[in-house]
C-alpha positions in Angstrom: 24.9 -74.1 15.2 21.9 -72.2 17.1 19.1 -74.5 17.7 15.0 -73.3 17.0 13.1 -71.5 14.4 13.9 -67.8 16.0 10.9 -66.6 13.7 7.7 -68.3 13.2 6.8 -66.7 10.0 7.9 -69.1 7.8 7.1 -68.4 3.6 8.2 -71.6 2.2 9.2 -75.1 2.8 11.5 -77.5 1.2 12.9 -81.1 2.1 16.1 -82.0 0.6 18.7 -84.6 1.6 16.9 -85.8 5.3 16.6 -81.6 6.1 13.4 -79.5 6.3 14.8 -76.2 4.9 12.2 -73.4 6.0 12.4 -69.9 4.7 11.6 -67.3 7.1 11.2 -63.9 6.9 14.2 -63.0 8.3 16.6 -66.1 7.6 16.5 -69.8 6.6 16.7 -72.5 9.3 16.8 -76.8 8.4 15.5 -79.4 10.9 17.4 -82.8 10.7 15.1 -85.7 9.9 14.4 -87.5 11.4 13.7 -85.7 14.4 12.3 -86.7 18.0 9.3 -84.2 18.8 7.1 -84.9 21.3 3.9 -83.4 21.9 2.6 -83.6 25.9 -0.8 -82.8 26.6 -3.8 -84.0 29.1 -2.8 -87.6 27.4 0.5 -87.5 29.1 -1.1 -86.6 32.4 -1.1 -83.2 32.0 -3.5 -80.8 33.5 -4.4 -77.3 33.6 -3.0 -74.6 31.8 1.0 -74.6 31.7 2.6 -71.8 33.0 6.5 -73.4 33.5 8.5 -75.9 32.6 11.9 -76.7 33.8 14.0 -80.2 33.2 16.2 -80.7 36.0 18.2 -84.3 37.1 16.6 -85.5 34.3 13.1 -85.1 35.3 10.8 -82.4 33.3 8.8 -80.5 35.5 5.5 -79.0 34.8 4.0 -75.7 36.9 0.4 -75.5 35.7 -3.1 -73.8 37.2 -3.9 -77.4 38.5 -0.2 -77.7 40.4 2.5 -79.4 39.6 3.7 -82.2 37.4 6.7 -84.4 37.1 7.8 -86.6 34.2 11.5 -89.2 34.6 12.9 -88.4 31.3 15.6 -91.1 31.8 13.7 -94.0 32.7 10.4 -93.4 31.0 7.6 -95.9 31.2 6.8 -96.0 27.4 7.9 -94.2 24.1 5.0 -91.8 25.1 6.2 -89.6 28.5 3.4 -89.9 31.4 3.6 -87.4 33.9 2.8 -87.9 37.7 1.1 -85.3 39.5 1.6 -84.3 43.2 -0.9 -84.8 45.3 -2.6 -82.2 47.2 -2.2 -79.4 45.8 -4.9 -76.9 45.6 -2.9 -73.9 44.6 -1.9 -72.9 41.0 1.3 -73.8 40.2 3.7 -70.4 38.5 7.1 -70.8 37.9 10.4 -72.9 38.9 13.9 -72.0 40.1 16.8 -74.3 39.7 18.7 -73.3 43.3 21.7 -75.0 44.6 21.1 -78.6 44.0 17.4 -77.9 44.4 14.5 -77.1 42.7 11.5 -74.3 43.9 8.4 -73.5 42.5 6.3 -70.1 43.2 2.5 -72.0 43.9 -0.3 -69.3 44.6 0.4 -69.6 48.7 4.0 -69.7 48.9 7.3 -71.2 47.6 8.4 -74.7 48.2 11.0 -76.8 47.4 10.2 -79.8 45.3 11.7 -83.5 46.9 10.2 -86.7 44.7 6.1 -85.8 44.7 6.1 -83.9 48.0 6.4 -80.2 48.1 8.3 -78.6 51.2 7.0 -75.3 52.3 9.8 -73.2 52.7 8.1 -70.1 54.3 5.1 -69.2 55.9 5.3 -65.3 55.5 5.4 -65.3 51.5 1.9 -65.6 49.6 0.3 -64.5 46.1 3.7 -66.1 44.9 3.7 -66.2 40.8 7.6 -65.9 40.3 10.6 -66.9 41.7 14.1 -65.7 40.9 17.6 -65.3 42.0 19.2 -61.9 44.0 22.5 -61.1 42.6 22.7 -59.7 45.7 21.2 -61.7 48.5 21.7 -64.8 49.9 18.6 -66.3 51.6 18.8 -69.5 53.6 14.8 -70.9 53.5 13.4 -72.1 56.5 10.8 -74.8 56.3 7.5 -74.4 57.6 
């Protein structure tokens, strides 16, 4: 079964046997209740405006115009997630990339790869970085600056 409500306009709501039926306009989807929802904002640590997020090694990862944020989602501190913030960064943070066993982000100045709450400058030459992708064609070995 597809997970999501693929259409936010929903025109009417019913709850029947621990399901939230919702008729859309183009289908009906049911969310099983109860359901874990979590809501992360500036009380989770948070700051900035979110641009990415990415979960990766069970960690969620969150790119943001006040850098980068990380949250354990396998040993959290509390029923509510708190995120830790890198230090020193004073570039916007854009987008991830999950590559190899590592993960990138695209930060204002450059890529880097992400290791605990460090960032690793992978190249000097690259700036005004806002996304990061894949070739299908190329395979680039980084260099760490």
């Amino acid at each position: 079964m597809a997970t999501g409500i693929p259409d936010d306009g929903v025109i009417y709501t019913f709850y029947s046997n621990d399901k939230l039926w919702l008729a859309l306009q183009n289908g009906i989807s049911a969310i099983d209740l109860p359901s874990p929802v979590a809501y992360l904002n500036q009380n989770s640590g948070l700051k900035g405006s979110i641009s990415d997020v990415k979960i990766f090694n069970n960690k969620l990862y969150a790119a943001s115009t006040a850098g980068i944020f990380i949250v354990d989602l396998q040993n959290p501190q509390s029923t509510q997630p708190r995120f830790l913030e890198i230090p020193n960064i004073t570039q916007e943070g854009w987008q991830f990339l999950k590559y190899k066993n590592k993960i990138l982000t695209a930060l204002t100045d450059g890529v880097y790869e992400v290791d605990g709450l460090t960032l690793i400058k992978l190249s000097s030459k690259w700036s005004g970085c806002y996304s990061i992708y894949n070739s299908s064609f190329f395979q680039i070995e980084f260099m760490q600056h």
